[in-house]
OpenMM code with the backbone's topology and positions (N, CA, C; nanometers):
from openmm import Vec3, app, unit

residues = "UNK UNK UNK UNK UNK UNK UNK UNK UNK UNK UNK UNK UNK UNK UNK UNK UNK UNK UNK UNK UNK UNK UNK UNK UNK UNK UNK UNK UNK UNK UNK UNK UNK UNK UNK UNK UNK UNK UNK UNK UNK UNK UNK UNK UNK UNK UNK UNK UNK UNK UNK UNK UNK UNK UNK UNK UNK UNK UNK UNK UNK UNK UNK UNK UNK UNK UNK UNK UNK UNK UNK UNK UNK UNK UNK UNK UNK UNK UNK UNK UNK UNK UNK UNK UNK UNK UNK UNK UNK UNK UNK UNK UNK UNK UNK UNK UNK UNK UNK UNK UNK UNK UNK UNK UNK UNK UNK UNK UNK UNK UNK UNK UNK UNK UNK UNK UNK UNK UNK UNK UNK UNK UNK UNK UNK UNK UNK UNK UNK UNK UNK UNK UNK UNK UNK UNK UNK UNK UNK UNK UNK UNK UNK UNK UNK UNK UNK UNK UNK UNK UNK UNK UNK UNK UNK UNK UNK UNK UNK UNK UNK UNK UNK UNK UNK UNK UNK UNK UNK UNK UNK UNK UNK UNK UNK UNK UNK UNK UNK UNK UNK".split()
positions = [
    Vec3(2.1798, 1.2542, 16.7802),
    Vec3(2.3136, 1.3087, 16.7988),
    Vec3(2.3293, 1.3368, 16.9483),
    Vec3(2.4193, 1.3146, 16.9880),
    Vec3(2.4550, 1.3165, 17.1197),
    Vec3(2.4802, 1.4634, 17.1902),
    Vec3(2.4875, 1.4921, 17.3390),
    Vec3(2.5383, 1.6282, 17.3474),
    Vec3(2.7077, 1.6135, 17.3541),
    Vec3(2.7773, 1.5270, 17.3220),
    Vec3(2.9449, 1.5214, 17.3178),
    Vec3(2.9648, 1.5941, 17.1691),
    Vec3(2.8674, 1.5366, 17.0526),
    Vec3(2.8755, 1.5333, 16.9312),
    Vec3(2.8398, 1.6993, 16.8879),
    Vec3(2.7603, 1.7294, 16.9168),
    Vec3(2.7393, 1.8716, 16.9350),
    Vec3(2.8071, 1.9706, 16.9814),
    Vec3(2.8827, 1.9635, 17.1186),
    Vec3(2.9464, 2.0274, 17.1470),
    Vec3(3.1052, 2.0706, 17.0474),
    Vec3(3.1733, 1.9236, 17.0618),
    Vec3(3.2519, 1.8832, 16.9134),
    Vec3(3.2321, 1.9928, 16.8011),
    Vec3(3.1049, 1.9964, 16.7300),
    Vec3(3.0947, 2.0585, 16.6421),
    Vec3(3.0649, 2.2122, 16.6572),
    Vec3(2.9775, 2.2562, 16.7480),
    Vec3(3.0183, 2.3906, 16.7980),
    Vec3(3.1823, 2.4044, 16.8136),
    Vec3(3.2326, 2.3594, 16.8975),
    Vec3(3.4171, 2.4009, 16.9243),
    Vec3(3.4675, 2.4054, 16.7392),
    Vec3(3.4453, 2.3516, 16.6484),
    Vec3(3.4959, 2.3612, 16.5243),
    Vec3(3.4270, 2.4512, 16.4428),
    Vec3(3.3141, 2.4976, 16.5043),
    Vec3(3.2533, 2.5921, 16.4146),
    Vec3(3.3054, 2.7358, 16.4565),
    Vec3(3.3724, 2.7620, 16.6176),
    Vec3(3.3741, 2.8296, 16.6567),
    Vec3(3.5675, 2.8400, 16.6446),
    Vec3(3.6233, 2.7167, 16.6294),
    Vec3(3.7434, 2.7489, 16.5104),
    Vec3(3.7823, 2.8227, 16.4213),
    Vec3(3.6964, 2.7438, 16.3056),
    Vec3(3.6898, 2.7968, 16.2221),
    Vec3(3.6441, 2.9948, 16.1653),
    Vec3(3.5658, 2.9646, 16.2696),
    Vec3(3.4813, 3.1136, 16.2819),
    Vec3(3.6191, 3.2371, 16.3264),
    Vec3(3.7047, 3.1733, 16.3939),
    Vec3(3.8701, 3.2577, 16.4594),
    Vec3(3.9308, 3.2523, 16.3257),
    Vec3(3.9276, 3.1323, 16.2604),
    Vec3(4.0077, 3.1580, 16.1409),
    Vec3(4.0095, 3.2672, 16.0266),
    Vec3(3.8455, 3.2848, 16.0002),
    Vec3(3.8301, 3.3248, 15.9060),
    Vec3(3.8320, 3.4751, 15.9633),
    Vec3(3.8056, 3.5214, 16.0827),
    Vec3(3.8071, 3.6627, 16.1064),
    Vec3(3.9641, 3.6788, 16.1324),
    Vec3(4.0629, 3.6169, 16.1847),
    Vec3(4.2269, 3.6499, 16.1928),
    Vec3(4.2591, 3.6648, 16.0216),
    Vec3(4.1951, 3.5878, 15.9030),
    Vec3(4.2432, 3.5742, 15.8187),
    Vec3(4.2058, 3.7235, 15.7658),
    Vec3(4.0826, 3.7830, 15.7601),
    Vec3(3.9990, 3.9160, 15.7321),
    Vec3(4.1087, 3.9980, 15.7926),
    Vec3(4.1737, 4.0106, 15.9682),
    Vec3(4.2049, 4.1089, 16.0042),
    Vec3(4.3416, 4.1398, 15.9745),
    Vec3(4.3994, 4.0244, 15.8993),
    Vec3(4.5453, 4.0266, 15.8729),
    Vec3(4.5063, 4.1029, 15.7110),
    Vec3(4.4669, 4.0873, 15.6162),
    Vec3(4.4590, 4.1325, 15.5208),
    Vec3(4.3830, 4.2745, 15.5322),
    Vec3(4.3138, 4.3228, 15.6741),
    Vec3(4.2337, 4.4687, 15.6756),
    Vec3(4.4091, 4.5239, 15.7040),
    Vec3(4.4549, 4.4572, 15.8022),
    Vec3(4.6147, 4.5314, 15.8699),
    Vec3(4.7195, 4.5879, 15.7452),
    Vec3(4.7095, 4.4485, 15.6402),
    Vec3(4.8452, 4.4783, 15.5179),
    Vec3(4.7594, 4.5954, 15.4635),
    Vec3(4.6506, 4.6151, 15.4089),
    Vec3(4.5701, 4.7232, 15.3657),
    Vec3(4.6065, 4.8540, 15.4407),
    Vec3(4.6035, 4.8673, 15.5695),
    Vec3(4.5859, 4.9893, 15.6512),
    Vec3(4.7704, 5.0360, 15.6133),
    Vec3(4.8576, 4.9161, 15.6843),
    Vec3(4.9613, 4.9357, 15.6069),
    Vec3(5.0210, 4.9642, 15.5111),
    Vec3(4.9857, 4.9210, 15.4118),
    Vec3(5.0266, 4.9831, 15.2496),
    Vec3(4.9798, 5.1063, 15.2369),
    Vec3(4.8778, 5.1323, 15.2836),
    Vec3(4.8144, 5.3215, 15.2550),
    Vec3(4.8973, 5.4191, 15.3342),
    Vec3(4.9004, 5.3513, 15.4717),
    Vec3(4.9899, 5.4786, 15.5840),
    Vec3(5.1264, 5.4450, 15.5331),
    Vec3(5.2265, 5.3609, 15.5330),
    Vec3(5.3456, 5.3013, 15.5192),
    Vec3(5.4243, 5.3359, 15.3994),
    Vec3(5.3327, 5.2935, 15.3237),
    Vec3(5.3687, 5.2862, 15.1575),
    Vec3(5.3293, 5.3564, 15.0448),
    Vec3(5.2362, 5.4569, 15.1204),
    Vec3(5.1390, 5.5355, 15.0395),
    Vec3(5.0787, 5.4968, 14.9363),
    Vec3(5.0412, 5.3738, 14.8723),
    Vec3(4.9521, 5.2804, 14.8443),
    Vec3(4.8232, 5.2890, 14.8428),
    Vec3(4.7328, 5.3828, 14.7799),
    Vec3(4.6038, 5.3782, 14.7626),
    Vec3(4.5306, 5.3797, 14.6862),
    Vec3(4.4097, 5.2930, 14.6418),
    Vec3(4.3750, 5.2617, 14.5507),
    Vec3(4.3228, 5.4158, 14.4807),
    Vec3(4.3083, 5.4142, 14.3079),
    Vec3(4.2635, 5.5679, 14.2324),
    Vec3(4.1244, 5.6030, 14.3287),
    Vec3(4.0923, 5.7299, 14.3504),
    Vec3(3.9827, 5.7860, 14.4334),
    Vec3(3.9377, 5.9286, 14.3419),
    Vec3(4.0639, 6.0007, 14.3031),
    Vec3(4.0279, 6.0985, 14.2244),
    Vec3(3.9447, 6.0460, 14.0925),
    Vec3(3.8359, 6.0820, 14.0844),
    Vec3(3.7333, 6.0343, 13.9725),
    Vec3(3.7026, 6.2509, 13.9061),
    Vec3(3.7972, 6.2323, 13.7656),
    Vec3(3.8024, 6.3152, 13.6694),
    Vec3(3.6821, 6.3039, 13.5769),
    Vec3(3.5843, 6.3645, 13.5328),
    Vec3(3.4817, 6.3797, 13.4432),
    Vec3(3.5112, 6.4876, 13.3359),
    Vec3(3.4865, 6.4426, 13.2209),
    Vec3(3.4874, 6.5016, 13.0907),
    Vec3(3.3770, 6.4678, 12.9901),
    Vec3(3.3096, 6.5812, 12.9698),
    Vec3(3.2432, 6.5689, 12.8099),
    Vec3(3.2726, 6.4957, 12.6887),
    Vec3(3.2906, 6.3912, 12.6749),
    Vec3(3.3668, 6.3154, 12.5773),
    Vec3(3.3191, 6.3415, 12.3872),
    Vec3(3.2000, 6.4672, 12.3593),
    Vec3(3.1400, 6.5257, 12.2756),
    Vec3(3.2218, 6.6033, 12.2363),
    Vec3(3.2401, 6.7233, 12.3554),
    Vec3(3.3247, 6.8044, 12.3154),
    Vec3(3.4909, 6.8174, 12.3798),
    Vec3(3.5238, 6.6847, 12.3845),
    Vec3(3.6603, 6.6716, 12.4528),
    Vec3(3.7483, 6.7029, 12.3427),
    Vec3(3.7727, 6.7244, 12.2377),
    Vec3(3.8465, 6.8309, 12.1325),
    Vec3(3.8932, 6.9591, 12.1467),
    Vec3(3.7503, 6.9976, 12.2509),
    Vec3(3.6872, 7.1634, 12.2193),
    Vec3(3.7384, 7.2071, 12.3974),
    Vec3(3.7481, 7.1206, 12.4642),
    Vec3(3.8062, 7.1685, 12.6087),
    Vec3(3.9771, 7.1915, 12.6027),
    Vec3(3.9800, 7.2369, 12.7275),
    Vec3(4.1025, 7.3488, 12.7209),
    Vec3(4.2202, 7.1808, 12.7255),
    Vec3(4.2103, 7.1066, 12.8083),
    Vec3(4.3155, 7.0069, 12.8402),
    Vec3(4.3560, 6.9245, 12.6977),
    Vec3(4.2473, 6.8469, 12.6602),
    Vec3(4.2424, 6.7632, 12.5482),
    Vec3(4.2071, 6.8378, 12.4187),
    Vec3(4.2540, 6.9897, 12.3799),
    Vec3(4.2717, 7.0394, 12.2697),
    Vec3(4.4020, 7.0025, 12.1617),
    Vec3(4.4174, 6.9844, 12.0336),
    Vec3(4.5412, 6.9003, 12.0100),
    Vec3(4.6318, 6.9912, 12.0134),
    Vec3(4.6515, 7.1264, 11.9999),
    Vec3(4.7417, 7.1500, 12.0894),
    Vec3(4.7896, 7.1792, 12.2244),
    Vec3(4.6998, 7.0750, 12.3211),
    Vec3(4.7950, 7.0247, 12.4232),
    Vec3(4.8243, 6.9109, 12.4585),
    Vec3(4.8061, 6.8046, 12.3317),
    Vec3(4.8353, 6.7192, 12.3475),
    Vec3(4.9800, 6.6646, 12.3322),
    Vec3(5.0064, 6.5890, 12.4157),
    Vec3(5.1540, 6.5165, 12.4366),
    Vec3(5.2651, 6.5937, 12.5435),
    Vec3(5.4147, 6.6179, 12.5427),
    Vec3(5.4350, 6.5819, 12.6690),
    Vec3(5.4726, 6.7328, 12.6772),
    Vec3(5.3894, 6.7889, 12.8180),
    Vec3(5.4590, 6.9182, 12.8559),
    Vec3(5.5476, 6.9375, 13.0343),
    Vec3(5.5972, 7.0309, 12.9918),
    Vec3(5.6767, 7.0343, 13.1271),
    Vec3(5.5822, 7.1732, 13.2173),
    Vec3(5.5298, 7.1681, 13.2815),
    Vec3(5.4642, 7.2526, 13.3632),
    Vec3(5.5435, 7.3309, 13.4001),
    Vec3(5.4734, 7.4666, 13.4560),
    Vec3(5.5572, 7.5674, 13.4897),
    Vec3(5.5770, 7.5605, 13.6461),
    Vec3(5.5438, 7.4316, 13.7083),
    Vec3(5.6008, 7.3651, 13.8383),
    Vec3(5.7028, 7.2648, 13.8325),
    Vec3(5.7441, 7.2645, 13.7067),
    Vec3(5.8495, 7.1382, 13.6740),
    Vec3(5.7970, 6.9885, 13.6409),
    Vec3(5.6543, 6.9863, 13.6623),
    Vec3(5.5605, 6.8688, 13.6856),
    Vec3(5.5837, 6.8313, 13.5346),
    Vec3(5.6177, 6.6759, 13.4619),
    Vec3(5.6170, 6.6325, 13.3276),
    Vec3(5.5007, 6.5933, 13.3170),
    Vec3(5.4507, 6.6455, 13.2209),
    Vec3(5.2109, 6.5334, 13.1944),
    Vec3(5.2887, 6.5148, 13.0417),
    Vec3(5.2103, 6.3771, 13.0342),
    Vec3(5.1956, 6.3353, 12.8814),
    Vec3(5.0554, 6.3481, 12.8718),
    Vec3(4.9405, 6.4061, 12.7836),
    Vec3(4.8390, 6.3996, 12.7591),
    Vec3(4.8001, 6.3471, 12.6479),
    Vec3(4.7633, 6.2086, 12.6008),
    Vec3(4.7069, 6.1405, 12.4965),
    Vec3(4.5333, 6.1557, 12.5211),
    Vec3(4.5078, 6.0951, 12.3792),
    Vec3(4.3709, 6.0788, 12.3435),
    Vec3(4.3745, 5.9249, 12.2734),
    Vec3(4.2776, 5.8358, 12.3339),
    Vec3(4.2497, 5.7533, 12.2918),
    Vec3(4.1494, 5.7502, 12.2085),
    Vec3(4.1540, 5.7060, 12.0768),
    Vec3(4.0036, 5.7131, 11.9909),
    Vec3(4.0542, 5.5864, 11.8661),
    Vec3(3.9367, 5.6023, 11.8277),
    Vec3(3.9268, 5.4498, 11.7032),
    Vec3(3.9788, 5.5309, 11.6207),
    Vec3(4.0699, 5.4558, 11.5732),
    Vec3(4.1938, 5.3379, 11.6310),
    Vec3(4.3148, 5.3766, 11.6146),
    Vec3(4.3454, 5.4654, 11.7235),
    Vec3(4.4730, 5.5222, 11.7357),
    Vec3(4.5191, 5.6241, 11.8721),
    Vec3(4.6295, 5.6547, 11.9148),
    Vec3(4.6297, 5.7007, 12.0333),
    Vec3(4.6808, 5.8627, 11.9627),
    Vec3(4.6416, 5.9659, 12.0185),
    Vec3(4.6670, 6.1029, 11.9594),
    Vec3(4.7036, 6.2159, 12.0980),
    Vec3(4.8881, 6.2076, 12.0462),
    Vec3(4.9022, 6.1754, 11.9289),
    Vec3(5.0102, 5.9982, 11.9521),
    Vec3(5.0289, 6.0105, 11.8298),
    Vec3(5.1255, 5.8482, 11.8476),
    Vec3(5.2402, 5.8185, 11.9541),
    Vec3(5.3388, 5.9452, 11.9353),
    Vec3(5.4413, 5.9162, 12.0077),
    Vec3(5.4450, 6.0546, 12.1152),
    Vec3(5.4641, 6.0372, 12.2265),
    Vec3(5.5450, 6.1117, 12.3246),
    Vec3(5.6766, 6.0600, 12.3680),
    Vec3(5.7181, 6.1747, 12.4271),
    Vec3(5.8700, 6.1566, 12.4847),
    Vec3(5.8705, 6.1785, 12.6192),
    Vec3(5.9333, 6.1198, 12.6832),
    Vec3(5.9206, 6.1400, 12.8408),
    Vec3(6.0738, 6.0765, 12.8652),
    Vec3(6.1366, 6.1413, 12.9924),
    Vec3(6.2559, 6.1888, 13.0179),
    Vec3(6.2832, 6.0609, 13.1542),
    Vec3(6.3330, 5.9693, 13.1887),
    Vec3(6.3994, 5.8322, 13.2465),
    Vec3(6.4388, 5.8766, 13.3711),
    Vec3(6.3603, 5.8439, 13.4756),
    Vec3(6.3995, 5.8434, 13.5677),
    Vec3(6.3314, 5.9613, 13.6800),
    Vec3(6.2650, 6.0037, 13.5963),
    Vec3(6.1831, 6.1480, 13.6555),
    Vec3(6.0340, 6.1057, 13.6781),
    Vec3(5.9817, 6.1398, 13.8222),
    Vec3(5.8363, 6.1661, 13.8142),
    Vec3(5.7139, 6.1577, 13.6841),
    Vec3(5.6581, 6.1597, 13.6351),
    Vec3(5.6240, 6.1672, 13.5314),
    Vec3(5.4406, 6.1205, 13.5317),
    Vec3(5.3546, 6.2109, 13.4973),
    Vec3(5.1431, 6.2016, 13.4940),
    Vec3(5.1566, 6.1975, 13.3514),
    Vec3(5.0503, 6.0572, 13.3443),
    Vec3(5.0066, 6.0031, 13.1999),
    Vec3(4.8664, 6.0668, 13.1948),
    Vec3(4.7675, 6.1416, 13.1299),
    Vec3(4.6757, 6.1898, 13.1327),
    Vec3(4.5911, 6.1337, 13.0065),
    Vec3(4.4856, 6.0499, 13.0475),
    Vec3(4.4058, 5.9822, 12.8836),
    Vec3(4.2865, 6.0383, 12.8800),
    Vec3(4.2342, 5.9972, 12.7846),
    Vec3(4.0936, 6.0273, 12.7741),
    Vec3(4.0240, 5.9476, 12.6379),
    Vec3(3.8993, 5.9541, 12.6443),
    Vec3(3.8875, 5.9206, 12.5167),
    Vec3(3.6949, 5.9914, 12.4788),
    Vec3(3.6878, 5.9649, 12.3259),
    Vec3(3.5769, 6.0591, 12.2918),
    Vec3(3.4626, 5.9520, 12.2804),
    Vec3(3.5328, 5.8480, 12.2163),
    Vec3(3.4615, 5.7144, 12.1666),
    Vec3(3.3883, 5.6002, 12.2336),
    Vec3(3.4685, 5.4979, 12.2645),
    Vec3(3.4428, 5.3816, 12.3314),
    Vec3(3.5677, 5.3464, 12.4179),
    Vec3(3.5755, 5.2679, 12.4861),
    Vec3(3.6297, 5.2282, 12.6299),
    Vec3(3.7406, 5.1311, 12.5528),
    Vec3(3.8609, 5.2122, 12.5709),
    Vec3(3.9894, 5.1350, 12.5456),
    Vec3(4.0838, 5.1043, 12.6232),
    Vec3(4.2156, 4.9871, 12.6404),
    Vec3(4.2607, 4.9763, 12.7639),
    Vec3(4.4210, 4.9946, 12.7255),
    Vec3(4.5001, 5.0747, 12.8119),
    Vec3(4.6519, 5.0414, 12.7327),
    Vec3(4.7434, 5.0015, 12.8442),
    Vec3(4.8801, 4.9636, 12.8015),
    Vec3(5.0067, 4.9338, 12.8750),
    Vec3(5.1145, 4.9704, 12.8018),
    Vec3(5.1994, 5.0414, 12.8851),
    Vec3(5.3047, 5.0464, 12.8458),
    Vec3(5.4265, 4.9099, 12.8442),
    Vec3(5.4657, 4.8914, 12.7927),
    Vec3(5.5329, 4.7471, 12.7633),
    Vec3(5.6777, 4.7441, 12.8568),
    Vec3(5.6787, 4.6741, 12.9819),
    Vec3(5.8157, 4.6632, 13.0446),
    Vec3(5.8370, 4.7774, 13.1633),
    Vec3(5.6829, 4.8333, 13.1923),
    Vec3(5.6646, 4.9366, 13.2949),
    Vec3(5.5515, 4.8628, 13.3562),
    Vec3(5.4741, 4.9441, 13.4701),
    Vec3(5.3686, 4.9532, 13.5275),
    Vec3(5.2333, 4.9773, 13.5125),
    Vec3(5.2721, 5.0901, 13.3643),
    Vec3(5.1645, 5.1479, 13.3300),
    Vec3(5.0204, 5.0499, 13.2657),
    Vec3(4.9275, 5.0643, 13.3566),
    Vec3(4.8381, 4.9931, 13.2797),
    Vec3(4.6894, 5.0321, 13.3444),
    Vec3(4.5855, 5.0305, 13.1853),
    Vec3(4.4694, 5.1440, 13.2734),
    Vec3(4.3925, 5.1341, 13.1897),
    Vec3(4.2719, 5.1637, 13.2355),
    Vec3(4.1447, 5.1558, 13.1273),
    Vec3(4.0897, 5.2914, 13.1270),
    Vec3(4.0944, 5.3599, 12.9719),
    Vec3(4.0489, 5.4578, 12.9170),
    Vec3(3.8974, 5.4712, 12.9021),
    Vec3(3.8379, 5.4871, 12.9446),
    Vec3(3.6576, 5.4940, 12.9141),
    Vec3(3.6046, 5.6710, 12.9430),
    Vec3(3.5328, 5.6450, 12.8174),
    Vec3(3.4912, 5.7796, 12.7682),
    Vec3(3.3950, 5.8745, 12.9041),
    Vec3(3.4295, 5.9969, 12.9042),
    Vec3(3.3493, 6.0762, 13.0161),
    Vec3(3.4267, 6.1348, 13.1015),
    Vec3(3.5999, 6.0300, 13.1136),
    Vec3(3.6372, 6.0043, 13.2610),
    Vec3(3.8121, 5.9975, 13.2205),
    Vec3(3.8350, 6.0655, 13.3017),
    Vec3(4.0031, 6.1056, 13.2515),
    Vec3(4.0693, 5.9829, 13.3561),
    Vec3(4.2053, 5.9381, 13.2575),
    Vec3(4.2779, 5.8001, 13.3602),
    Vec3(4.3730, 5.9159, 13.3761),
    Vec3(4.4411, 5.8796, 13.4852),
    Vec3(4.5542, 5.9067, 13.5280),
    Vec3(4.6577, 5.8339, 13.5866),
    Vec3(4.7578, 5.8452, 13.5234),
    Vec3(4.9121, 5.7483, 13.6138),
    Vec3(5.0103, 5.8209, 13.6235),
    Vec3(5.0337, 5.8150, 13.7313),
    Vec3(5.1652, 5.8300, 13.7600),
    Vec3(5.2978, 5.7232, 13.8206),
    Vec3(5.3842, 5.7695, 13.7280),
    Vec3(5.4560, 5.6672, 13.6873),
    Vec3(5.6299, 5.7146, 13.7045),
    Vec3(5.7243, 5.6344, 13.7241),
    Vec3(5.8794, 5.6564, 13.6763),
    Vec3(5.9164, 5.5629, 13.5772),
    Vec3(5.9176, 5.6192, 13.4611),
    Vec3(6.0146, 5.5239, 13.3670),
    Vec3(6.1483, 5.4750, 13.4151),
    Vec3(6.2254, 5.3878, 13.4346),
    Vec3(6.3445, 5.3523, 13.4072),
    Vec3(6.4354, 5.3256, 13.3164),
    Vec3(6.3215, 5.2693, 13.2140),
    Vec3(6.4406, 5.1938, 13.0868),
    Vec3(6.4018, 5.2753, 12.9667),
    Vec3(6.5022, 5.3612, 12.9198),
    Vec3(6.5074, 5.4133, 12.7742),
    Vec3(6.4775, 5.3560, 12.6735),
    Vec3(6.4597, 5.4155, 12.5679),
    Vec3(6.4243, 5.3689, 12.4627),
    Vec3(6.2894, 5.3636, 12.4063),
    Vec3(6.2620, 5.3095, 12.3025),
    Vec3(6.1262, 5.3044, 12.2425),
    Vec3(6.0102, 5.2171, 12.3131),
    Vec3(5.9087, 5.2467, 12.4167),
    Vec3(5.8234, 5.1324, 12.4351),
    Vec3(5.6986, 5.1331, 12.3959),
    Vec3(5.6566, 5.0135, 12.3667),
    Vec3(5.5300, 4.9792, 12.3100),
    Vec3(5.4134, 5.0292, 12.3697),
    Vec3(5.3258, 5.1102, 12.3171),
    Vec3(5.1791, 5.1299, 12.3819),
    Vec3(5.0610, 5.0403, 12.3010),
    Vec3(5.0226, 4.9444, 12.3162),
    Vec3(4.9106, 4.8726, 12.2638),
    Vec3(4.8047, 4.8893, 12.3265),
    Vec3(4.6750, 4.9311, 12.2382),
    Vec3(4.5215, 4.9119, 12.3063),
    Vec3(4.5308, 4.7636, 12.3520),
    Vec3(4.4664, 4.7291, 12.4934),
    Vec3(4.4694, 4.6135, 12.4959),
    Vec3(4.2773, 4.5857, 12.5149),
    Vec3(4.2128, 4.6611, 12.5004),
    Vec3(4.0566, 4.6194, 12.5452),
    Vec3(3.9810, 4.6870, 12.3543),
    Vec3(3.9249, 4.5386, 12.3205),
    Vec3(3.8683, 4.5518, 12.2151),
    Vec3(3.7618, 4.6670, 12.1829),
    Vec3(3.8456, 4.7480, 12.0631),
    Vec3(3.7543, 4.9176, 12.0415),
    Vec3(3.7285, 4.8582, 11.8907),
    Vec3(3.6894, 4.7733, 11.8391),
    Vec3(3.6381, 4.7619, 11.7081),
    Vec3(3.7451, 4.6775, 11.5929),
    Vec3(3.6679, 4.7354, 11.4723),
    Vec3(3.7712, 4.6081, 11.3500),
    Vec3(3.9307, 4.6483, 11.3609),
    Vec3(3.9464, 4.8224, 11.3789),
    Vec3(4.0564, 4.8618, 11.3290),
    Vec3(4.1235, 4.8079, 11.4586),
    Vec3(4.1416, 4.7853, 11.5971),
    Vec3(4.1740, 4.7163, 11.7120),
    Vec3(4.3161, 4.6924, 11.7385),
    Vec3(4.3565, 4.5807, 11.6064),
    Vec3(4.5023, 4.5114, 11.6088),
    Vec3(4.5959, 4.6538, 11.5631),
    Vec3(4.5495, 4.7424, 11.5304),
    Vec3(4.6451, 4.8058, 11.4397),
    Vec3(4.6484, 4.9792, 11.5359),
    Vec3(4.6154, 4.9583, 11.6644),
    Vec3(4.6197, 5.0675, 11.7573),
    Vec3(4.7105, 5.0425, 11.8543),
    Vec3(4.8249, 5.1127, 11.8492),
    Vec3(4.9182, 5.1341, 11.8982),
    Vec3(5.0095, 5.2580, 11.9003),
    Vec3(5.1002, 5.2907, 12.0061),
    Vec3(5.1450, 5.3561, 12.0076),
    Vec3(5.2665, 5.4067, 12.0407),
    Vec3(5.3712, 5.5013, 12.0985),
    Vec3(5.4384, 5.4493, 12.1478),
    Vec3(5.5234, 5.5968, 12.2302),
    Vec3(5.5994, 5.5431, 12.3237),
    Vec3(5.6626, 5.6155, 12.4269),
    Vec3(5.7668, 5.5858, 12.4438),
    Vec3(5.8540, 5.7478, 12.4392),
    Vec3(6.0020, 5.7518, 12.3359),
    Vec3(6.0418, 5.7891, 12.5344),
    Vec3(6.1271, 5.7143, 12.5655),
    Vec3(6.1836, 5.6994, 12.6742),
    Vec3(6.3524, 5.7835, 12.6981),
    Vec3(6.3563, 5.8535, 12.6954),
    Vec3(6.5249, 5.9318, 12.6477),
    Vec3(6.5927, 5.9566, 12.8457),
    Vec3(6.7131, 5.9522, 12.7968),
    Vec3(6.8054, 6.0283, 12.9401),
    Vec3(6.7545, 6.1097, 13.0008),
    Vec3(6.7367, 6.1816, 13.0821),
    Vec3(6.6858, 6.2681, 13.1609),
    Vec3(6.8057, 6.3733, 13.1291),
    Vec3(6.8904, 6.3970, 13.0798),
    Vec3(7.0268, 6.4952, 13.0046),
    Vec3(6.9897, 6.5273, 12.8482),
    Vec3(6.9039, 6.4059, 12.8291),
    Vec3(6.8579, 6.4370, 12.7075),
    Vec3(6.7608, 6.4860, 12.6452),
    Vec3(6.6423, 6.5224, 12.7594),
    Vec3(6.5767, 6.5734, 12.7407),
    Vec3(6.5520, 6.7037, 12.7623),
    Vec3(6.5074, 6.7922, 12.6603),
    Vec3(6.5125, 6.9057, 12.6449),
    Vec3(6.3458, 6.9707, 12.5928),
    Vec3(6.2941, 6.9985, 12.6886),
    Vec3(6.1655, 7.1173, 12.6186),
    Vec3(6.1863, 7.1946, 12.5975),
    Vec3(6.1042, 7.2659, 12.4522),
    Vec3(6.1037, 7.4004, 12.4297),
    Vec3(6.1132, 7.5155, 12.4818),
    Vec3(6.0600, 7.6135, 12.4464),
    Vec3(6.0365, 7.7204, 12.5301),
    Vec3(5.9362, 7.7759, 12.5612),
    Vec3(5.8108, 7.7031, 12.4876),
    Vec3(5.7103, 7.6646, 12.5376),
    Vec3(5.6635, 7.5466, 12.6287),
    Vec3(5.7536, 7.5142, 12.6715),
    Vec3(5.7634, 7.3392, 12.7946),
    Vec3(5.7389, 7.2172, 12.7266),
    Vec3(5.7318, 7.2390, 12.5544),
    Vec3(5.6327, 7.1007, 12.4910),
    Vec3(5.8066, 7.0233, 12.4709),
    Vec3(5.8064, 6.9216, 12.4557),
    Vec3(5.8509, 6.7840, 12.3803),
    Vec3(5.7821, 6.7390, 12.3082),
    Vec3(5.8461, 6.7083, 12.1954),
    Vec3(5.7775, 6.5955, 12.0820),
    Vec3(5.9000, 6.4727, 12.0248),
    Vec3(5.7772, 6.4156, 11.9818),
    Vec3(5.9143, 6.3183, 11.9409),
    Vec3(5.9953, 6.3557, 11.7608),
    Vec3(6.0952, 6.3365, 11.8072),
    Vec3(6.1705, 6.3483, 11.6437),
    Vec3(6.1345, 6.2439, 11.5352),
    Vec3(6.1436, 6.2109, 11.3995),
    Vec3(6.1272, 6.1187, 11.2976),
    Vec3(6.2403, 6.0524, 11.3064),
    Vec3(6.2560, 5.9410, 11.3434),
    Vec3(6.3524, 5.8206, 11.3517),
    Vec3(6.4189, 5.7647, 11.2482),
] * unit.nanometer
topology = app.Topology()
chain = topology.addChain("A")
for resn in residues:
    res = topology.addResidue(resn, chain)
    for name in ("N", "CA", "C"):
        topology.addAtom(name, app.Element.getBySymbol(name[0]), res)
């Protein structure tokens, strides 16, 4: 091989070598951007729970499960994921408002979405998910397990009652539930 031929191939190695680091620093930049800019950052808060006695703790007791209005105005829906069903079935959450999805589960590692939103997350036992989310579109939407928890599987679902933000009304204890349809 010649020294023309060599050189040649150094200059293309040393191309290429610009390419691939402009290509790295443009995608480190949209990154740095989306976090400062857009507030865009990937989940970091890592929640731990006893998934034994996650019944018996103060959050995931069933009565606090489903949707309360905090005494900061803050809306949490708190479900429980377990074989094979989400507990409880339905919450209500108010269109157009802020709104923390709070999961958990006791069992095995389940995954859900809300149908025609954003919401989408994997439930695994130990470890609380969290989303936060704005509904837009009213009405009834679908919650399906989507990560295989056993035979009963197809038949875990759930669902999230989407109402006006005029129409929603908590107690006087801050809870919402959903009505029988």
């Amino acid at each position: 091989m010649s020294e023309a031929d060599e050189r040649a191939i150094v200059r293309s190695e040393i191309r290429w070598a610009v390419v691939a680091i402009a290509a790295v620093s443009v995608i480190m930049l949209a990154v740095i951007f989306a976090a400062i800019a857009m507030h865009i950052n990937p989940p970091s808060n890592v929640e731990r729970i006893n998934p034994q006695d996650l019944h018996l703790s103060a959050e995931f007791t069933e009565a606090n499960l489903g949707t309360k209005v905090e005494a900061n105005g803050q809306i949490t829906a708190r479900i429980v994921a377990t074989q094979f069903a989400f507990v409880p079935r339905c919450v209500v959450l108010p269109a157009d408002r802020p709104v923390t999805l709070r999961f958990s589960s006791p069992d095995v590692i389940h995954g859900l979405l809300v149908s025609g939103t954003n919401v989408n997350t994997m439930v695994v036992p130990g470890y609380v998910s969290q989303v936060h989310t704005v509904l837009r579109k009213t009405g009834d939407l679908l919650m399906p397990c989507h990560e295989y928890c056993g035979l009963g599987h197809s038949e875990m679902s759930g669902t999230i009652r989407v109402v006006p933000s005029a129409q929603f009304r908590p107690g006087p204890d801050g809870r919402v539930a959903c009505a029988a349809k």
